[in-house]
C-alpha angles and dihedrals in degrees: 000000000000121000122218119241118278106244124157117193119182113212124187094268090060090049089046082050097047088050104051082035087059096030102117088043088053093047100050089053093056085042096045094043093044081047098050091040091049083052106046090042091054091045101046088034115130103175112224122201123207129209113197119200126181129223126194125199119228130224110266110234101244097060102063085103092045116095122254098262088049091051093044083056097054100044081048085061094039084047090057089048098046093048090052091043089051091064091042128128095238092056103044100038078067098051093049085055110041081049109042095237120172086198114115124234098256100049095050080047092066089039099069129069134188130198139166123215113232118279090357124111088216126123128213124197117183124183126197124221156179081236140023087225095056093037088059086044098054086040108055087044096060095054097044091049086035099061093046089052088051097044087053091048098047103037099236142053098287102162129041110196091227093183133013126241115292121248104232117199097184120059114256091226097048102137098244119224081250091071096043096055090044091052083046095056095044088068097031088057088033089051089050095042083056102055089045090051097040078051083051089063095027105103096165119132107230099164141043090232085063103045078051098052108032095040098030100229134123117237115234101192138303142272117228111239107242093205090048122127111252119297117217101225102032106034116221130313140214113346103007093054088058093043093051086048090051095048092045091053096048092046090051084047088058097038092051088050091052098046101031096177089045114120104253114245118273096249088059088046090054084046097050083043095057088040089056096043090052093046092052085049083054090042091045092049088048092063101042089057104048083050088062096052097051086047086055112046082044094060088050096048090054084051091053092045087046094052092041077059105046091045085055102057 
């Protein structure tokens, strides 16, 4: 017989059955990976609180003649150069002073940002904080000290503080809902990627449709496992029958020597039963063949007597 090629091809429909197969795997792992994640957030989390001020640049003097793209260039340069003298050493080692921080240089440093939205001449400074009330604080005092440096720097007004730092209520580094059902579907859609994959690999036979059409044979019946679990309708074969026999009887054997006067089980009765009947046929057997015996040494004995008697005549 020849046997087809083994060739296993996976069509929508399989990939829709190996999901709704898996679901509830799929779906603990989401479950499990958005709950770890929740936990651990809630446990590690150190709320920041951020202060935005704005800053706007002035016209120079001298470019009230020059023409507006001139004048944008040069705010976008006096932009770059506000936003580094505002880190500078000269502008936060006053701030740590005037406001008694215990923060070094270094470490308020990384704390303040600057941005400027596109084709404006505005600048944003944002500072991040243990509190909203000390990040407006910072803030506020770093364009207020900044400008007076600039200005210094510069010889002339270059930066009007146009509005004071922001009071945030909510931390700026709260985990929104967004990132945990992101991190939810990335296991949920891992998890799935890993059982396609594990079916890929898997060239194992489960039905008798496959073994049909993978090896292109008919099946003909089945033949019942003998290491199998019970079934329900047809009870246990081969060697677990014999070791659950075996198992019953030792346990009535215990039972019988604990409880001497206890009736023995039923099984054991039947068994005693069989045992008797089989001794009386013995027994039986026995007789008849001892009757016959007599009857026939008896017989022997009358034939002796019958030829003593005709020898005498």
């Amino acid at each position: 017989m020849q046997i087809g090629k083994m060739k296993r091809t996976y069509t929508l429909i399989d990939l829709w059955k190996i999901f709704v197969r898996r679901f509830w795997a799929i779906l603990l792992a989401a479950v499990v990976v958005v709950s770890g994640m929740y936990f651990f957030v809630q446990m590690t989390f150190q709320p920041v609180y951020s202060s935005v001020a704005t800053l706007y640049v002035l016209r120079q003097e001298n470019s009230l003649n020059e023409s507006n793209i001139e004048d944008f260039s040069l705010a976008l340069n006096v932009v770059n150069d506000c936003t580094y003298l505002l880190k500078s050493h000269a502008v936060l080692d006053e701030v740590i002073e005037q406001l008694s921080l215990k923060t070094p240089y270094e470490q308020l440093s990384r704390t303040i940002t600057t941005s400027n939205p596109a084709n404006t001449r505005i600048l944003e400074v944002r500072v991040a904080a243990s509190s909203p009330e000390e990040a407006k604080k910072i803030v506020d005092c770093v364009c207020q000290v900044g400008s007076q440096k600039i200005e210094e720097a510069m010889g002339f007004k270059q930066l009007n503080l146009y509005e004071y730092g922001t009071l945030e209520k909510e931390p700026s580094n709260r985990v929104s809902k967004t990132t945990y059902l992101l991190a939810g579907l990335f296991a949920a859609v891992f998890t799935y990627l890993f059982f396609v994959i594990y079916s890929l690999f898997d060239t194992s036979l489960r039905t008798d449709e496959e073994i049909e059409e993978l090896l292109g044979v008919s099946i003909i019946g089945d033949i019942p496992n003998a290491e199998a679990p019970k079934n329900k309708h047809y009870g246990y074969y081969g060697k677990k029958a014999k070791e659950i026999h075996d198992t019953n009887a030792d346990a009535a054997a215990k039972e019988q020597n604990e409880n001497p006067d206890a009736a023995p089980p039923q099984e054991m009765d039947e068994t005693a039963d069989t045992e008797t009947a089989a001794d009386q046929e013995t027994v039986s057997d026995q007789e008849a063949a001892a009757d016959q015996e007599t009857v026939s040494d008896q017989e022997t004995d009358s034939d002796q007597e019958t030829d003593a008697a005709d020898n005498r005549e």
